[in-house]
C-alpha positions in Angstrom: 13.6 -4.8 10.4 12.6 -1.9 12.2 14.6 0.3 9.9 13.3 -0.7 7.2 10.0 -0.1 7.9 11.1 3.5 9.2 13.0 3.8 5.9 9.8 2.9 4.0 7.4 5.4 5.8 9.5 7.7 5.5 10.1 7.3 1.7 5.9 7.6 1.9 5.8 10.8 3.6 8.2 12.2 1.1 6.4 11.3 -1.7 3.3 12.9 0.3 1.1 9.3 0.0 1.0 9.6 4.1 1.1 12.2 6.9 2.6 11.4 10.0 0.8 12.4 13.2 2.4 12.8 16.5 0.5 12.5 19.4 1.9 13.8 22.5 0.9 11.4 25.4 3.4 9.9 27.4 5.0 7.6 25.5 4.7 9.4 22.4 2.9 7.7 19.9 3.4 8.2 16.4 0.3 7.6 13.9 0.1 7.3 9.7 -2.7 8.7 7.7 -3.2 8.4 4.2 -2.8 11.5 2.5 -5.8 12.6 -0.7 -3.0 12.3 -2.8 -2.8 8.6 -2.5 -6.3 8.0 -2.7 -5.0 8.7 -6.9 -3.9 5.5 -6.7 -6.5 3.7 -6.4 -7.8 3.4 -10.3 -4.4 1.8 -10.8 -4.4 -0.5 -7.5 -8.1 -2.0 -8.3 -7.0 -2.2 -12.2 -3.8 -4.6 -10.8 -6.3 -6.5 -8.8 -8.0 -7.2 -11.7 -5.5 -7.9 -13.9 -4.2 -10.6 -11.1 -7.8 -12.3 -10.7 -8.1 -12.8 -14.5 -5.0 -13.6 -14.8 -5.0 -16.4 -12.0 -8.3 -17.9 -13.8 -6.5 -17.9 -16.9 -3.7 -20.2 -15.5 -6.2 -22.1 -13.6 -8.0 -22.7 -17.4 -4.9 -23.9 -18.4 -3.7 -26.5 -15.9 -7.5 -27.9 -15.9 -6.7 -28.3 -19.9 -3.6 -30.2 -19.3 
C-alpha cells in the first residue's frame, strides 16, 4: 500500500495540486501542502457535494414512496 500512496502524491505534485516539503531533522520528515492551484477546485468539489446530498434525498423520497 505504501506505493501506492507514494504513486498518488506523486501524480499530485506533478499536476502541481501539492508541494512537498522536506524538513531536515533527523529522521527526515517529509510534509504535503496544498498548492493555490488546487484551491480551483473547489467550485467543482462543493458543486459534487451538492449534487450527492440532493441526490441522496431524492432516493430517500423514493424508497419512503414505495
Amino acid at each position: 500500500m505504501p506505493k501506492v500512496l507514494a504513486k498518488e502524491l506523486k501524480d499530485l505534485e506533478e499536476h502541481q495540486l501539492i508541494k512537498r516539503i522536506v524538513i531536515d531533522d533527523y529522521p527526515v520528515k517529509i510534509s504535503y501542502k496544498l498548492t493555490p492551484y488546487a484551491d480551483t477546485l473547489n467550485p467543482i468539489i462543493y458543486a459534487l457535494k451538492d449534487w450527492g446530498i440532493n441526490h441522496k434525498k431524492r432516493l430517500f423520497k423514493q424508497v419512503q414512496a414505495v
